[in-house]
N, C-alpha and C positions, 0 to 999 in steps of 0.2 A: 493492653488497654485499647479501646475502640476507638477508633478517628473520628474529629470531628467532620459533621456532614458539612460540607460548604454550601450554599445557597451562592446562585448564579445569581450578579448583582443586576440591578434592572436599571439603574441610573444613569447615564451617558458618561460621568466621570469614572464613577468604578469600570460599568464596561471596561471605558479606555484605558482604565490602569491596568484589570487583567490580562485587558490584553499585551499592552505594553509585556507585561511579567511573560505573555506566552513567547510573543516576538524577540524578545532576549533572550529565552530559552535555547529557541529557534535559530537564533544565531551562533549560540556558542557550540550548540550542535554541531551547527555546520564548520566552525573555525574550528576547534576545539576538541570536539568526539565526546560520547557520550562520559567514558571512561572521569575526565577532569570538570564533569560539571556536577558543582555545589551550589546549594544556596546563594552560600557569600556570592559567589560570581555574577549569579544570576541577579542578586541586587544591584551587585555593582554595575552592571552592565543595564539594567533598566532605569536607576540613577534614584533608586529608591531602598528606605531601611528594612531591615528584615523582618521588623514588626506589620507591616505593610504587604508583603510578602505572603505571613501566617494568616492576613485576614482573605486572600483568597487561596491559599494551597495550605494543605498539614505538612507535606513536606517533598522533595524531589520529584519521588515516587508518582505522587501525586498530580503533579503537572506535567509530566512525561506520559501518564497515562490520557491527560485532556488532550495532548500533542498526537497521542495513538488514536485517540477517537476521531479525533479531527480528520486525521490522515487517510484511516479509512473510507470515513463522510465520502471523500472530496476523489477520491480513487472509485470507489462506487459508481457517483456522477459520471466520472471520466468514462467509467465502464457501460454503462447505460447511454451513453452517446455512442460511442463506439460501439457497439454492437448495432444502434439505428443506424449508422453509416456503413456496417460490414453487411446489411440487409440486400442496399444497392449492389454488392459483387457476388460471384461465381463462388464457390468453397473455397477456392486458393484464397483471391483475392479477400473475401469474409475472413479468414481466417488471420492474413497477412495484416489486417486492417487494426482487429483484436489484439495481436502483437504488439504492434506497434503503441494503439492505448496506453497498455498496461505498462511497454517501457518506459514511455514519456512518463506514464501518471506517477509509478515506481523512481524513477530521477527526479521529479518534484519533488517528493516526499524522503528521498534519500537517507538527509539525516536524521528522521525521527524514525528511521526503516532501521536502521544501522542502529540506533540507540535501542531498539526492540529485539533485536538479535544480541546485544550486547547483555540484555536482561536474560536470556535465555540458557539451561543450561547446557544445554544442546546447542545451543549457539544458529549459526547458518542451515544447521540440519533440522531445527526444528520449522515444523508448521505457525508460520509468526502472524500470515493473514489469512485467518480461519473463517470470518465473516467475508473475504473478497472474496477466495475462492467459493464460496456457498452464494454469493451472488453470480457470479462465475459463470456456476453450475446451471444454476437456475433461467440467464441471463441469456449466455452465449450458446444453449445447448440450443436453441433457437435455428443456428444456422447446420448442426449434420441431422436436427429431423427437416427441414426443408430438403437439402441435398441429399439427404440419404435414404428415401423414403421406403427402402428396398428390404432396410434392417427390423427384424423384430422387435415389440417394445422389451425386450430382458435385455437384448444382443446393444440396443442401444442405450440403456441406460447403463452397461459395463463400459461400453465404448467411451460413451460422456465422461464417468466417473475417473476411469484413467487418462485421457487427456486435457481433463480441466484440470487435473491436478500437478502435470506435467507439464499443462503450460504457466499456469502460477508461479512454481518453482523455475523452470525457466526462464521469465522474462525479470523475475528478482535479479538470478543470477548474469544478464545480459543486462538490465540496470546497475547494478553496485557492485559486481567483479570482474566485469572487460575488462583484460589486458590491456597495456597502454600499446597501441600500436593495432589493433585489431577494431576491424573498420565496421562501425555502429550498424549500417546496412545490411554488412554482409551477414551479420550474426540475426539482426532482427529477421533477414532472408531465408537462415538456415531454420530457425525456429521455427517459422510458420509453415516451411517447406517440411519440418517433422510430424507437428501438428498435424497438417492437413492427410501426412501417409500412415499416421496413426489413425486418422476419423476413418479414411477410407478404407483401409485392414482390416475396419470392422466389418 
């Protein structure tokens, strides 16, 4: 059977209760992990009935995916600044700048990252931010035609293709599975440090 379409409330209360329903979410995310969140919870933790619930989500699914879109959204942004400020350095530095973006952006968004890999059946191996990375692409490839200007356009768009894709997957994986004990720096350092002997390889 087909879900119903929900309509985005326009009213300053609704707003505020959907959102409340999202910020609950968002929390128990983060306390909790994807795995143990229900409904009930999510009522109970917003401090409202389930009836209430149904008039802004069909169900779970449903508002874990407004949580992904959002996530996105706001990871973009971060992306798009970050690349105007990796503009001002050198390719190391541009690159090192990028890094760092998407870790901080990727730790923000943590628990709604982690609930999206948790939907997945591929889990950590799948491709979970398919629109970051194509902004990415699109975005940050800005800085090896600047610096690289030496590359053909085929030899560079194989170049871009495999290390936007590797710094994606990379900074995921230095956001939500640093060992405890292994120093945020150092890893953000080694990444940009691969990246950038990737871009130039080309």
């Amino acid at each position: 059977m087909a879900q119903k379409q929900r309509i985005r409330p326009s009213q300053a209360r609704a707003v505020q209760m959907r959102r409340d329903l999202l910020d609950a979410t968002l929390h128990l995310l983060a306390t909790d992990g994807a795995e143990r969140l229900t409904t009930t919870a999510i009522v109970e933790r917003a401090h409202v009935s389930s009836g209430t619930f149904y008039r802004y989500f069909n169900d779970r699914a449903e508002i874990l995916g407004v949580l992904r879109d959002e996530a996105v959204e706001a990871i973009s942004t971060d992306l798009m600044a970050g690349v105007v400020r990796a503009l001002d350095h050198d390719l190391d530095g541009g690159v090192r700048e990028i890094v760092l973006t998407l870790v901080d952006a990727f730790e923000r968004h943590r628990a709604v990252i982690l609930a999206m890999v948790n939907a997945m059946p591929a889990g950590s191996n799948a491709n979970i931010l398919p629109e970051v990375e194509s902004r990415l692409f699109q975005l940050a490839s800005v800085l090896p035609r600047r610096h690289l200007p030496h590359l053909s356009p085929a030899r560079m768009e194989a170049v871009v293709f495999m290390t936007m894709g590797v710094l994606v997957s990379t900074c995921l994986r230095v956001a939500l599975m640093r060992p405890d004990g292994v120093d945020r720096d150092e890893v953000v350092d080694i990444t940009a440090a691969m990246i950038t002997a990737g871009l130039r390889a080309g």
